[in-house]
mmCIF entry with sequence, helices, sheets and N, C-alpha, C, O atoms, coordinates in Angstrom:
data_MODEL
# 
_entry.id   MODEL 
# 
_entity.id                         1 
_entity.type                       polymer 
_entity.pdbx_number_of_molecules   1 
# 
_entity_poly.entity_id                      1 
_entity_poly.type                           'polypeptide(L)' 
_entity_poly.nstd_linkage                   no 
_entity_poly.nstd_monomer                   no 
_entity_poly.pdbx_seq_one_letter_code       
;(UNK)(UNK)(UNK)(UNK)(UNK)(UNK)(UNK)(UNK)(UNK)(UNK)(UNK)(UNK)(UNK)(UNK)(UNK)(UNK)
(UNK)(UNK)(UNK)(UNK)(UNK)(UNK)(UNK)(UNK)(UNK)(UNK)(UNK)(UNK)(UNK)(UNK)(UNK)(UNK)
(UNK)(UNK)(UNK)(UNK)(UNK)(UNK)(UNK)(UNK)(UNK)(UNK)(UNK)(UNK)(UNK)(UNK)(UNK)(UNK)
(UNK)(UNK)(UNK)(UNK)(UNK)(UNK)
;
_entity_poly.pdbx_seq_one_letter_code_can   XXXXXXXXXXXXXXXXXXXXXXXXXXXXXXXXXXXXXXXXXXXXXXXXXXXXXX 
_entity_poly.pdbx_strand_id                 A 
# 
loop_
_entity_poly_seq.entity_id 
_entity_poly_seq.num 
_entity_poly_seq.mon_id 
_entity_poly_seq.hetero 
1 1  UNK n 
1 2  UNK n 
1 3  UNK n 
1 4  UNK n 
1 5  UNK n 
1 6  UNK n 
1 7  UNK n 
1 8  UNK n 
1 9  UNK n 
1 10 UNK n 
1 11 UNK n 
1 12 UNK n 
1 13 UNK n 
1 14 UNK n 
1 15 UNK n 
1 16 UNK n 
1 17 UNK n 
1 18 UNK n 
1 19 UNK n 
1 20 UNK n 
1 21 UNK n 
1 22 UNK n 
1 23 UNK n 
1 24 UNK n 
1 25 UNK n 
1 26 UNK n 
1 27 UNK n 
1 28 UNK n 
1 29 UNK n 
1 30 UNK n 
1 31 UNK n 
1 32 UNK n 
1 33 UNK n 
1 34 UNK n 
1 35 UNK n 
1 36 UNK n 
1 37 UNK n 
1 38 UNK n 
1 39 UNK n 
1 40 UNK n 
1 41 UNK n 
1 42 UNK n 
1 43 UNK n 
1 44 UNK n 
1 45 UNK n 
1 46 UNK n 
1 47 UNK n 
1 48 UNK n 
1 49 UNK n 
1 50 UNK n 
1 51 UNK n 
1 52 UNK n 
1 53 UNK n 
1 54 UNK n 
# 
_struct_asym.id          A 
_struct_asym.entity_id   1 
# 
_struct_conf.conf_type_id            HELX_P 
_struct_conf.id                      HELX_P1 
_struct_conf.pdbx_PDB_helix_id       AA1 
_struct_conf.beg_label_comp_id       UNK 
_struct_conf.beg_label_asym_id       A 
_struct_conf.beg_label_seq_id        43 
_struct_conf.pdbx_beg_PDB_ins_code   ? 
_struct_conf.end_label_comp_id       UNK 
_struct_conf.end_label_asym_id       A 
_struct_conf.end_label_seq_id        49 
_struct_conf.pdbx_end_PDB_ins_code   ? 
_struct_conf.beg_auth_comp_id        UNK 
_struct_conf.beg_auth_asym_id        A 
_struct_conf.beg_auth_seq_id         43 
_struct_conf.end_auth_comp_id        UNK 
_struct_conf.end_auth_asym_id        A 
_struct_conf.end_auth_seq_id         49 
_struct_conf.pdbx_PDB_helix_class    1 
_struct_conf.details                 ? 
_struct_conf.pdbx_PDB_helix_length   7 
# 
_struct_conf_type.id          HELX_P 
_struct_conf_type.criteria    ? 
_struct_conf_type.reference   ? 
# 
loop_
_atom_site.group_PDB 
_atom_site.id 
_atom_site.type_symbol 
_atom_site.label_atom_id 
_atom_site.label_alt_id 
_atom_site.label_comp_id 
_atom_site.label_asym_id 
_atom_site.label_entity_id 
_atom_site.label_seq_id 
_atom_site.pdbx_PDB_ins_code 
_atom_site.Cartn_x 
_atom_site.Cartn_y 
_atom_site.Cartn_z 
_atom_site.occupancy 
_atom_site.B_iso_or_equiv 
_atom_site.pdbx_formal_charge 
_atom_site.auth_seq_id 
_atom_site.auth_comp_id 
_atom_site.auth_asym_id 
_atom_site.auth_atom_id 
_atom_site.pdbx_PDB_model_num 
ATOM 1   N N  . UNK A 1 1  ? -27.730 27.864  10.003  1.00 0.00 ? 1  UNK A N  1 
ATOM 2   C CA . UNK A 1 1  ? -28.153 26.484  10.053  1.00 0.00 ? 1  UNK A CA 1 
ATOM 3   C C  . UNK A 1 1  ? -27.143 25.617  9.286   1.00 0.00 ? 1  UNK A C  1 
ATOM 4   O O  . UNK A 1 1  ? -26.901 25.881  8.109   1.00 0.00 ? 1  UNK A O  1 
ATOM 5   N N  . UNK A 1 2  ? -26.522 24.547  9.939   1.00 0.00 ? 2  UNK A N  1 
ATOM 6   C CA . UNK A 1 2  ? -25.796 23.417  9.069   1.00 0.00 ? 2  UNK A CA 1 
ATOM 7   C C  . UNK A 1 2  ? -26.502 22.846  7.707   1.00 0.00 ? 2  UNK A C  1 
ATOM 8   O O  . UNK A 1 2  ? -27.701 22.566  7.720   1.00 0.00 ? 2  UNK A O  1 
ATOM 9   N N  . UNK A 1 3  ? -25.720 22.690  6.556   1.00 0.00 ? 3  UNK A N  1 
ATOM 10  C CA . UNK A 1 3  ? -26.700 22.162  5.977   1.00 0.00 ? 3  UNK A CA 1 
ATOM 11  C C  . UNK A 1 3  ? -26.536 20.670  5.876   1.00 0.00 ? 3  UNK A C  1 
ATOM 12  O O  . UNK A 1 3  ? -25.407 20.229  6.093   1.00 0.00 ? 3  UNK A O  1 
ATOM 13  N N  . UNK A 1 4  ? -27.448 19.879  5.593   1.00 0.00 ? 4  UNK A N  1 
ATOM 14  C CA . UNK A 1 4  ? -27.533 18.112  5.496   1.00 0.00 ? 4  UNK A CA 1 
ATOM 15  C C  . UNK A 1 4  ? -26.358 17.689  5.075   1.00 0.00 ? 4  UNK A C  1 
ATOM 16  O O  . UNK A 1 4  ? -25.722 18.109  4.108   1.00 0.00 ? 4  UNK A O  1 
ATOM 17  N N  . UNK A 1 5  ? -26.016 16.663  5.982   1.00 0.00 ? 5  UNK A N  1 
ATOM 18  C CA . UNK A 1 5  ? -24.938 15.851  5.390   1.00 0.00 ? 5  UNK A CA 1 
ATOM 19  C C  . UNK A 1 5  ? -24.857 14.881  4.097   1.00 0.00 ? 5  UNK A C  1 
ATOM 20  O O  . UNK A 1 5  ? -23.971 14.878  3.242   1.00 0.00 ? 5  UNK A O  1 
ATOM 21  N N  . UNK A 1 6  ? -25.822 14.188  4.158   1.00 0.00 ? 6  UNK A N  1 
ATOM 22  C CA . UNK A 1 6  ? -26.147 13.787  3.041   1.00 0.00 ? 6  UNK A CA 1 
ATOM 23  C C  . UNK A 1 6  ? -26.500 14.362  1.606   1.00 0.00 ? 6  UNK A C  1 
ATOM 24  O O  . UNK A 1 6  ? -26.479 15.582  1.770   1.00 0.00 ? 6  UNK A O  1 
ATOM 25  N N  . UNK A 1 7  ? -26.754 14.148  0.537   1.00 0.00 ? 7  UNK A N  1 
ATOM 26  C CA . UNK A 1 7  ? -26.810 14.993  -0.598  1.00 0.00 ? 7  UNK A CA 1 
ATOM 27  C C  . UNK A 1 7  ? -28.208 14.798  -0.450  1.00 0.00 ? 7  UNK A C  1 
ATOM 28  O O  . UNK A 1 7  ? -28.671 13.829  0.152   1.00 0.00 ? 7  UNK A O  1 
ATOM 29  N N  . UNK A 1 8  ? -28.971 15.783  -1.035  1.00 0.00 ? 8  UNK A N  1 
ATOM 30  C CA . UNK A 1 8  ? -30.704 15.707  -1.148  1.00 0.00 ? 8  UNK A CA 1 
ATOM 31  C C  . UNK A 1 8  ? -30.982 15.451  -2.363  1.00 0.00 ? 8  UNK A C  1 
ATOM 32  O O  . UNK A 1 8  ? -32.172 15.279  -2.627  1.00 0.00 ? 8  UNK A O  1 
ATOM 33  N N  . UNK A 1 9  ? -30.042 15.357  -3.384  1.00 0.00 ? 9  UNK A N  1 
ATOM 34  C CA . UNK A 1 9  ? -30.083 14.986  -4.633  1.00 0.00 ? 9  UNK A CA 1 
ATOM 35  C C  . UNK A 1 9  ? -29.335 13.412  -5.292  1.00 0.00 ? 9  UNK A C  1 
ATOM 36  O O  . UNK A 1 9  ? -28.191 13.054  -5.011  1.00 0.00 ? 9  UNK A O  1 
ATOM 37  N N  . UNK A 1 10 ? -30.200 12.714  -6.115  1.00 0.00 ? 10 UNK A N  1 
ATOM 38  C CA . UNK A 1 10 ? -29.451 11.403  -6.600  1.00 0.00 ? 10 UNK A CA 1 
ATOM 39  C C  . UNK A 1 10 ? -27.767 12.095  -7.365  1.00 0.00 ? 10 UNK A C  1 
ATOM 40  O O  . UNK A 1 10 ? -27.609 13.010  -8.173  1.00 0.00 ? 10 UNK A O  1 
ATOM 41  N N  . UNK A 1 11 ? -26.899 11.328  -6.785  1.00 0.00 ? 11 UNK A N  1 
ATOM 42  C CA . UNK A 1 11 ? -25.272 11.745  -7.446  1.00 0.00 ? 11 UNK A CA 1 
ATOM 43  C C  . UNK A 1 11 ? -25.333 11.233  -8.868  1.00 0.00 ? 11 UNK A C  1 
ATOM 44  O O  . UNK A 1 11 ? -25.898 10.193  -9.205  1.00 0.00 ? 11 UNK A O  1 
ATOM 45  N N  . UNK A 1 12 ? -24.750 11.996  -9.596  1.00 0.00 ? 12 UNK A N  1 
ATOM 46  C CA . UNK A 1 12 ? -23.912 11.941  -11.092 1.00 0.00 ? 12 UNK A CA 1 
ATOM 47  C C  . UNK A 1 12 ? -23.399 10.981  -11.143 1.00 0.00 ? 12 UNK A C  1 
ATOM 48  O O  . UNK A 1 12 ? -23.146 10.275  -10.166 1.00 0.00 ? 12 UNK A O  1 
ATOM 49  N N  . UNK A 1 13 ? -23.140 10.746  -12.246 1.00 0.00 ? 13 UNK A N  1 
ATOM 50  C CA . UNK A 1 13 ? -22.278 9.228   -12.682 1.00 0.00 ? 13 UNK A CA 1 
ATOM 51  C C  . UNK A 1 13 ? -20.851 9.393   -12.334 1.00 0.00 ? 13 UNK A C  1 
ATOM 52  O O  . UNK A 1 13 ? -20.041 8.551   -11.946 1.00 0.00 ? 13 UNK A O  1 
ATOM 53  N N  . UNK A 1 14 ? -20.657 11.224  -12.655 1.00 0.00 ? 14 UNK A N  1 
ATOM 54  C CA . UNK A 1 14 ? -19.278 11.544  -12.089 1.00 0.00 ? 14 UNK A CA 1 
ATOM 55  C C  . UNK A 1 14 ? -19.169 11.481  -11.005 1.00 0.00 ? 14 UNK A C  1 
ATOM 56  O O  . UNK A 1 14 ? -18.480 10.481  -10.801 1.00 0.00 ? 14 UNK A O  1 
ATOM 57  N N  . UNK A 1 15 ? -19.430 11.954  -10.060 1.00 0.00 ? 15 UNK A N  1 
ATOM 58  C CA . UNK A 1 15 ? -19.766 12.274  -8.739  1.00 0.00 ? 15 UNK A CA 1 
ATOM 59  C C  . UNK A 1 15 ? -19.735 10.283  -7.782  1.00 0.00 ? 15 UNK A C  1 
ATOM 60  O O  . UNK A 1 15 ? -19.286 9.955   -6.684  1.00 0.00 ? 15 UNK A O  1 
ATOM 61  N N  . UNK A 1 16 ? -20.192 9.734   -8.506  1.00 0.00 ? 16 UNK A N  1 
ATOM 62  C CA . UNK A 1 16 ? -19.689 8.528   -7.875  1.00 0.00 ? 16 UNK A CA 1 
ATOM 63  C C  . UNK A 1 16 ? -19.020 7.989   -8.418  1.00 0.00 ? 16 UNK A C  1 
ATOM 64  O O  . UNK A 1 16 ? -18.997 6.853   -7.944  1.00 0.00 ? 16 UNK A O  1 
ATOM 65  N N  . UNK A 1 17 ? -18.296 8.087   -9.307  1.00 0.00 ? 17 UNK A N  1 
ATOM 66  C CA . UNK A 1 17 ? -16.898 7.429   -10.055 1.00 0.00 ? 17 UNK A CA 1 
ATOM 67  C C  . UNK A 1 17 ? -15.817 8.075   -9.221  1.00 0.00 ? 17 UNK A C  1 
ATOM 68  O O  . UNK A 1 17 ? -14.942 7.375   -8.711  1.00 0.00 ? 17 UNK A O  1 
ATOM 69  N N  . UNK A 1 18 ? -15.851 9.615   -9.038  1.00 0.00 ? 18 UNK A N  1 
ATOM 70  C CA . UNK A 1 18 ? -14.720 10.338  -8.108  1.00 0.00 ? 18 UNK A CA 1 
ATOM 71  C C  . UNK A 1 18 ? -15.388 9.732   -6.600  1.00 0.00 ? 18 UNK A C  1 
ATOM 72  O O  . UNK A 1 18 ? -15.023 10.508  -5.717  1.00 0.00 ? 18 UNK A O  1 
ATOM 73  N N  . UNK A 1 19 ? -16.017 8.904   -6.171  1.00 0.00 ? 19 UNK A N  1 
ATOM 74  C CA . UNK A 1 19 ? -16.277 8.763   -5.240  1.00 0.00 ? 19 UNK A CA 1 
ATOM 75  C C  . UNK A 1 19 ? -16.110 7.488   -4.830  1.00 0.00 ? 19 UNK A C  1 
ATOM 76  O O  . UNK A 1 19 ? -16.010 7.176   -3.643  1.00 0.00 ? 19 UNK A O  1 
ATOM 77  N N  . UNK A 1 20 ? -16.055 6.356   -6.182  1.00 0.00 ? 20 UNK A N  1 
ATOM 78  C CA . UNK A 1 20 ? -15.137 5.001   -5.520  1.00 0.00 ? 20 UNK A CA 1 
ATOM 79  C C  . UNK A 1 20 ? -13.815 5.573   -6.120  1.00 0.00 ? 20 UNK A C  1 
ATOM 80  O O  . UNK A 1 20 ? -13.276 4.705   -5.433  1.00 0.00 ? 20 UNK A O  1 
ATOM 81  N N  . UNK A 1 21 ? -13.020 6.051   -6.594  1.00 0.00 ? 21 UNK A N  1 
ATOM 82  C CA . UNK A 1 21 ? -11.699 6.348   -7.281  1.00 0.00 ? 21 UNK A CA 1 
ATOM 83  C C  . UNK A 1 21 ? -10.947 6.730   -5.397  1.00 0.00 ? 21 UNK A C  1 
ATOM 84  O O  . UNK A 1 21 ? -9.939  6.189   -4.943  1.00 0.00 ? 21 UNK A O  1 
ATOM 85  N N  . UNK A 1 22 ? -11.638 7.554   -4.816  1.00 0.00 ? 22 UNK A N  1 
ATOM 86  C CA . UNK A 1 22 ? -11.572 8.374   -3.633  1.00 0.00 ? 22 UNK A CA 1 
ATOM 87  C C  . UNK A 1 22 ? -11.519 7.488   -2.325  1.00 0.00 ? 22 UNK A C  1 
ATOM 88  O O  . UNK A 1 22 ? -10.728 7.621   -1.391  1.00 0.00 ? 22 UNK A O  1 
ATOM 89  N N  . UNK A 1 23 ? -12.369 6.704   -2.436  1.00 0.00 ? 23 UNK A N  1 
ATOM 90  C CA . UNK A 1 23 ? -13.008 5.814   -1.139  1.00 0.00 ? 23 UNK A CA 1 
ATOM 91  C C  . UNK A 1 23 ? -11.820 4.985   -0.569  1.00 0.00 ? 23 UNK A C  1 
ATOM 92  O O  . UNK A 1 23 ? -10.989 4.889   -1.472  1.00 0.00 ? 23 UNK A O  1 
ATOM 93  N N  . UNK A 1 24 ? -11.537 4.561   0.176   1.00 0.00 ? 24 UNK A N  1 
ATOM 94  C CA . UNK A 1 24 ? -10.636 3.819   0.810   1.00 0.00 ? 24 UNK A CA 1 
ATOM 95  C C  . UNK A 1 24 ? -11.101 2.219   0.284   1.00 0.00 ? 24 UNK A C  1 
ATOM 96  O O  . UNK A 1 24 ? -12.220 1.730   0.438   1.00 0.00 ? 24 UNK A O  1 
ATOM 97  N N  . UNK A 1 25 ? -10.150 1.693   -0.247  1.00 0.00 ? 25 UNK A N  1 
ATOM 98  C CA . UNK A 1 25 ? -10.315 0.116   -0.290  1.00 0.00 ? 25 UNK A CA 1 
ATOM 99  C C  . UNK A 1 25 ? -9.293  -1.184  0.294   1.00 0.00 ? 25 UNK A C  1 
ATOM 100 O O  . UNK A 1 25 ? -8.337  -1.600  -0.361  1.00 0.00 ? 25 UNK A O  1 
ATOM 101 N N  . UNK A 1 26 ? -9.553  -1.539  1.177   1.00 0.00 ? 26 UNK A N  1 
ATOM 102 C CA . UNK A 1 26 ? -8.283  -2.429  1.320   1.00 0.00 ? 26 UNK A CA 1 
ATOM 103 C C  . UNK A 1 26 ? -8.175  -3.631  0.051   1.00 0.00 ? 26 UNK A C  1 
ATOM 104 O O  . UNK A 1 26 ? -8.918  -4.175  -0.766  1.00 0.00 ? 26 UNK A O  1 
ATOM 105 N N  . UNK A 1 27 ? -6.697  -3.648  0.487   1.00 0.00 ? 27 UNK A N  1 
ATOM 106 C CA . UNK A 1 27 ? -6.131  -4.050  -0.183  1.00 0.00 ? 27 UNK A CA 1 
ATOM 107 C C  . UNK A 1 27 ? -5.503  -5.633  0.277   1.00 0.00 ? 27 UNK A C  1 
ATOM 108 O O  . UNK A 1 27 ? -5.258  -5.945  1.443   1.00 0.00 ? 27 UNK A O  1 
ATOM 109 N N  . UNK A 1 28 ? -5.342  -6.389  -0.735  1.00 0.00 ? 28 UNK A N  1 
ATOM 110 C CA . UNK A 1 28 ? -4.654  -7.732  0.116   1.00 0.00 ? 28 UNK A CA 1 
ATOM 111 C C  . UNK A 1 28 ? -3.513  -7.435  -0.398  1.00 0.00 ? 28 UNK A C  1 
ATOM 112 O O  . UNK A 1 28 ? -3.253  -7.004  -1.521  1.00 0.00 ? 28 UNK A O  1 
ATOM 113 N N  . UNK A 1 29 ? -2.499  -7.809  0.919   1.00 0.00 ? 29 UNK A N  1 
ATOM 114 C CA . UNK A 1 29 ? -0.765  -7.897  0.401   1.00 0.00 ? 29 UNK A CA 1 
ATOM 115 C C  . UNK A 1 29 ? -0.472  -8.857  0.262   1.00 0.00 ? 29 UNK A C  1 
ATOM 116 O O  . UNK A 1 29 ? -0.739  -9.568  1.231   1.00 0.00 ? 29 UNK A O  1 
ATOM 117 N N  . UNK A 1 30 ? 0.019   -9.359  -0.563  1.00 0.00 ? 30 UNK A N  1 
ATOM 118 C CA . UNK A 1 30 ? 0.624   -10.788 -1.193  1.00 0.00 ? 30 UNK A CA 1 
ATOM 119 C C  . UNK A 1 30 ? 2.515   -10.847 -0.761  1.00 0.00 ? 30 UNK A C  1 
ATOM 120 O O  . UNK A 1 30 ? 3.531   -10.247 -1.112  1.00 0.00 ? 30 UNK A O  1 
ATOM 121 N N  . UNK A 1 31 ? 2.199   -11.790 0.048   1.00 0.00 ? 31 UNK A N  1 
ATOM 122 C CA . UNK A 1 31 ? 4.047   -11.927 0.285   1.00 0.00 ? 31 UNK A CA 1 
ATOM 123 C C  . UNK A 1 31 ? 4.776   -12.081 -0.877  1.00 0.00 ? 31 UNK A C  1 
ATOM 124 O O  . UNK A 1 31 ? 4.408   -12.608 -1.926  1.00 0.00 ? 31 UNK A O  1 
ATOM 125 N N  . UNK A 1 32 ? 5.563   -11.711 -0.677  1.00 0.00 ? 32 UNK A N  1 
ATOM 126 C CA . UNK A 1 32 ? 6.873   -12.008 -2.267  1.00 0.00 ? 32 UNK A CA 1 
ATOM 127 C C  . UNK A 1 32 ? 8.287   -12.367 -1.295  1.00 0.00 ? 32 UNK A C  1 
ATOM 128 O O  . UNK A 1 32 ? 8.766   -11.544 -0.516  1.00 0.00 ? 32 UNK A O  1 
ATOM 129 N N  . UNK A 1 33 ? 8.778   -13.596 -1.483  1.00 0.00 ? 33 UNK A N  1 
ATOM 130 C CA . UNK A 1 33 ? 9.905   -14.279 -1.029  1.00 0.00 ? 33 UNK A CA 1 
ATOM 131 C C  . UNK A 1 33 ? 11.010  -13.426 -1.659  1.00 0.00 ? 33 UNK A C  1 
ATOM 132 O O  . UNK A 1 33 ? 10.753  -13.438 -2.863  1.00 0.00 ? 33 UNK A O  1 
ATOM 133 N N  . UNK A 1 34 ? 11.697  -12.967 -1.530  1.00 0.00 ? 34 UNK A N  1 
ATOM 134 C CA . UNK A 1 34 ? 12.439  -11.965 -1.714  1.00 0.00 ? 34 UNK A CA 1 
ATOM 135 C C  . UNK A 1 34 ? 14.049  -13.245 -2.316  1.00 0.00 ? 34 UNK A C  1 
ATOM 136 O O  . UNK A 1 34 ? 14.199  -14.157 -1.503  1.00 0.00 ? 34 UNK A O  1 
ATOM 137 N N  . UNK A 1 35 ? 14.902  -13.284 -3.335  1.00 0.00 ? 35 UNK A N  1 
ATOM 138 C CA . UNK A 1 35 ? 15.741  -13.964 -3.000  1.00 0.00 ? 35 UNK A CA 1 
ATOM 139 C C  . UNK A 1 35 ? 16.653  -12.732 -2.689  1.00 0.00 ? 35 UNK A C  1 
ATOM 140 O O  . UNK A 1 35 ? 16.366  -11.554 -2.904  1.00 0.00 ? 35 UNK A O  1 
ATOM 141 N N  . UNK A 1 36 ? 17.972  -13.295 -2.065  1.00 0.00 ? 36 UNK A N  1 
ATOM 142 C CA . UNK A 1 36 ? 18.844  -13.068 -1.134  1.00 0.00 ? 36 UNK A CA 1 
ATOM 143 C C  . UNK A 1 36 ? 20.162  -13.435 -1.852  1.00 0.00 ? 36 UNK A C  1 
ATOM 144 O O  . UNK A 1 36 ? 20.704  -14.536 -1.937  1.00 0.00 ? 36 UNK A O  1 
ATOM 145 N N  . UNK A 1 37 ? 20.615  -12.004 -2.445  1.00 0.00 ? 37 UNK A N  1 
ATOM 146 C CA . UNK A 1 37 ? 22.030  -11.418 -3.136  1.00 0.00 ? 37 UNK A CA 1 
ATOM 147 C C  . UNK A 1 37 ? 23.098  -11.487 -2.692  1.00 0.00 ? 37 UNK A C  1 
ATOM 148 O O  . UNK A 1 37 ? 23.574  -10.362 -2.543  1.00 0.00 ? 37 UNK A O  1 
ATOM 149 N N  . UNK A 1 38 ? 23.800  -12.336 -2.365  1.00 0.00 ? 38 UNK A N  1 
ATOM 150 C CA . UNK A 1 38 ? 24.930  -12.142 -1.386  1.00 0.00 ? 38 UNK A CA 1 
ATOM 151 C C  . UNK A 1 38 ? 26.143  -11.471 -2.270  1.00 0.00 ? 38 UNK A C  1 
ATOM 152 O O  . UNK A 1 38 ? 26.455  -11.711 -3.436  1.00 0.00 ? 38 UNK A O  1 
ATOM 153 N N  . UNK A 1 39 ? 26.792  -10.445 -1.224  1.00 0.00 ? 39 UNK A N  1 
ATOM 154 C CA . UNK A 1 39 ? 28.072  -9.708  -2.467  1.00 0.00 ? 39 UNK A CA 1 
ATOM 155 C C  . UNK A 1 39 ? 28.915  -10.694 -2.320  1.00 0.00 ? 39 UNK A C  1 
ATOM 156 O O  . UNK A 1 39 ? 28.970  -11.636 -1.529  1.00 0.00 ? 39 UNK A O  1 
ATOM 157 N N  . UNK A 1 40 ? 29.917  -10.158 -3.667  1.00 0.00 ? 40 UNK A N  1 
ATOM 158 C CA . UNK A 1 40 ? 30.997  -11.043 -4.031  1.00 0.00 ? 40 UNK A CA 1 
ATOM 159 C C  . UNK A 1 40 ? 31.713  -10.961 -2.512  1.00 0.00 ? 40 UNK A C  1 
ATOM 160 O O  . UNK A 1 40 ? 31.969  -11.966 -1.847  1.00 0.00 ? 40 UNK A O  1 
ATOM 161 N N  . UNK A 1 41 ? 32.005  -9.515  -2.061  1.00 0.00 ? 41 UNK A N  1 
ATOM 162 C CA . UNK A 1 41 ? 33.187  -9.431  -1.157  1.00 0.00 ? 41 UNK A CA 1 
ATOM 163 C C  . UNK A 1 41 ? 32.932  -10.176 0.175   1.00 0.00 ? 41 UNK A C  1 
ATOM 164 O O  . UNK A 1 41 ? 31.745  -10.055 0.477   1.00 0.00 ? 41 UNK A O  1 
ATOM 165 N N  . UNK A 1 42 ? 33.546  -10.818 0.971   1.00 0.00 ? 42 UNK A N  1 
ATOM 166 C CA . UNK A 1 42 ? 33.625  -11.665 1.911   1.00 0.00 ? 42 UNK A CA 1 
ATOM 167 C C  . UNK A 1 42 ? 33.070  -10.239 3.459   1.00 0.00 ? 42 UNK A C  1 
ATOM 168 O O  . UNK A 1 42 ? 32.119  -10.378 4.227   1.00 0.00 ? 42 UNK A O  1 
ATOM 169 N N  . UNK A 1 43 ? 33.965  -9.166  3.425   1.00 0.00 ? 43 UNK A N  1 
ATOM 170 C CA . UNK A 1 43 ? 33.492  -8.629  4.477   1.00 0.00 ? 43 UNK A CA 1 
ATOM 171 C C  . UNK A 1 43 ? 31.903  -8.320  4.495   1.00 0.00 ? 43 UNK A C  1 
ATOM 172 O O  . UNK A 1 43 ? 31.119  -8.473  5.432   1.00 0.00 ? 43 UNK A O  1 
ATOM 173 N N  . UNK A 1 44 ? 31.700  -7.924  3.415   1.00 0.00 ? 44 UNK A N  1 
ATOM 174 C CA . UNK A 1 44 ? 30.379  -7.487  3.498   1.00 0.00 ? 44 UNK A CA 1 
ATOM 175 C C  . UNK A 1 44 ? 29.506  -8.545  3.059   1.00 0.00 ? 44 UNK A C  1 
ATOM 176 O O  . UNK A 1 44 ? 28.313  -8.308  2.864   1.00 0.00 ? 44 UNK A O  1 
ATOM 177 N N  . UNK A 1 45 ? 30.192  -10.151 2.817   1.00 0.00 ? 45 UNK A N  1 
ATOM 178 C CA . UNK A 1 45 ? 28.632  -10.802 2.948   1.00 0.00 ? 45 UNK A CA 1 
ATOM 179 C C  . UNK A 1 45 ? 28.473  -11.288 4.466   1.00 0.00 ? 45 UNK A C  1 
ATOM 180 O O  . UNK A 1 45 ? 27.392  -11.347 5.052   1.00 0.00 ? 45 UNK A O  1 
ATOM 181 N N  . UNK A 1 46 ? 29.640  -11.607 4.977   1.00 0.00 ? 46 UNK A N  1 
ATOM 182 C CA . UNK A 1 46 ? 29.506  -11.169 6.820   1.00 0.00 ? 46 UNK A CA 1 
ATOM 183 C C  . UNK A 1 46 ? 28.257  -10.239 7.486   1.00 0.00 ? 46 UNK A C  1 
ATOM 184 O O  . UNK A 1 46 ? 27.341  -10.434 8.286   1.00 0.00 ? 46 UNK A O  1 
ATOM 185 N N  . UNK A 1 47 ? 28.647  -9.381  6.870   1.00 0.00 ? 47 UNK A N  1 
ATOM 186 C CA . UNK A 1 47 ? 28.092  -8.105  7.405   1.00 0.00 ? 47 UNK A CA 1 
ATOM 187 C C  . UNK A 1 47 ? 25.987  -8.280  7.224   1.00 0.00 ? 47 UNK A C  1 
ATOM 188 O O  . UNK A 1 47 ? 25.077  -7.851  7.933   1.00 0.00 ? 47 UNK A O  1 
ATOM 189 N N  . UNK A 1 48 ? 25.993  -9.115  5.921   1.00 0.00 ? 48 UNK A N  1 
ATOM 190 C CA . UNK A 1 48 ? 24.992  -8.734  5.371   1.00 0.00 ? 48 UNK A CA 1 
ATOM 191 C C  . UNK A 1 48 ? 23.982  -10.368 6.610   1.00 0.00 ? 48 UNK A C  1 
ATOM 192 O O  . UNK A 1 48 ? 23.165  -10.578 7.505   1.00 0.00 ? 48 UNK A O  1 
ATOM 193 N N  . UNK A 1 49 ? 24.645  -10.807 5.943   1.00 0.00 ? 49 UNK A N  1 
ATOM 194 C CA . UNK A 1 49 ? 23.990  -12.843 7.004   1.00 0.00 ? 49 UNK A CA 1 
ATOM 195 C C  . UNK A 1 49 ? 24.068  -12.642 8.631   1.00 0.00 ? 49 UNK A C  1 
ATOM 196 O O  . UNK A 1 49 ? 23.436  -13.355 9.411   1.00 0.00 ? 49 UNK A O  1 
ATOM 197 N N  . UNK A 1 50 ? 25.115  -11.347 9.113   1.00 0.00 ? 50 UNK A N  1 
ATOM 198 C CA . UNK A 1 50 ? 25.159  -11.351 10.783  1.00 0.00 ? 50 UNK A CA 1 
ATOM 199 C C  . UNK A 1 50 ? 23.953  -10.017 11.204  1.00 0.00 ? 50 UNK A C  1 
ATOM 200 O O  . UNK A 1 50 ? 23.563  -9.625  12.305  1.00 0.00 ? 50 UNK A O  1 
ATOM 201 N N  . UNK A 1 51 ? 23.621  -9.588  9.859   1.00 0.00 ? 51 UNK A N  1 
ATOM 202 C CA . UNK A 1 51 ? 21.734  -8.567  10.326  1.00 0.00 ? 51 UNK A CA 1 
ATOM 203 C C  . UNK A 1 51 ? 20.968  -9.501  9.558   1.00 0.00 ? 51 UNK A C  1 
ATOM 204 O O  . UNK A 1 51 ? 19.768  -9.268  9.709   1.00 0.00 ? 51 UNK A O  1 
ATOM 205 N N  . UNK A 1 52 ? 21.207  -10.548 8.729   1.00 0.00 ? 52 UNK A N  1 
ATOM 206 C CA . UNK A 1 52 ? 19.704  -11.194 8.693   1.00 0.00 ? 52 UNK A CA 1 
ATOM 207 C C  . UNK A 1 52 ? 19.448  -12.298 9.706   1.00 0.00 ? 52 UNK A C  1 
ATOM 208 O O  . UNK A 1 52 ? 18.414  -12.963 9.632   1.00 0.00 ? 52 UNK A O  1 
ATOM 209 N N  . UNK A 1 53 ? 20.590  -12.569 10.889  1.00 0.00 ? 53 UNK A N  1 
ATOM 210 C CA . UNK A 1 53 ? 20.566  -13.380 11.651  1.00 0.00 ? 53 UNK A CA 1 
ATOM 211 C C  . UNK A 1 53 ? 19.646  -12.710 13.119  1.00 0.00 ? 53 UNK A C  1 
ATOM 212 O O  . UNK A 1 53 ? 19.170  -13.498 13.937  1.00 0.00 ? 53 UNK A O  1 
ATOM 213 N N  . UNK A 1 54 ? 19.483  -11.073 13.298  1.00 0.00 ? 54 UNK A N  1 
ATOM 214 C CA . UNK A 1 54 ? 19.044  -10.385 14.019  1.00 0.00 ? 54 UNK A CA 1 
ATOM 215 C C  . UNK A 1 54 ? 17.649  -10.917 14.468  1.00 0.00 ? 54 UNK A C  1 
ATOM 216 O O  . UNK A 1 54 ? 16.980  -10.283 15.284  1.00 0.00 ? 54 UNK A O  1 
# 
């Protein structure tokens, strides 16, 4: 016989602390504007402004 999915007993204080610690929570992502490093060297700030132009 399967046994119950549910617990037949009230959970521990532990038992639901490891159980929101565990649980899935979303989350909000907060944008962060990133600033934008350009290298000293000329080829590679080319390189870097002609893929953020993509």
């Amino acid at each position: 016989m399967t046994p119950p999915i549910a617990p037949t007993s009230e959970l521990s204080e532990a038992d639901k602390a490891t159980r929101r610690a565990s649980s899935y929570v979303r989350t909000v992502v907060v944008p962060v504007q990133e600033t934008l490093h350009l290298p000293a060297d000329p080829a590679a700030r080319r390189r870097l402004m002609a893929q953020r132009r993509v």
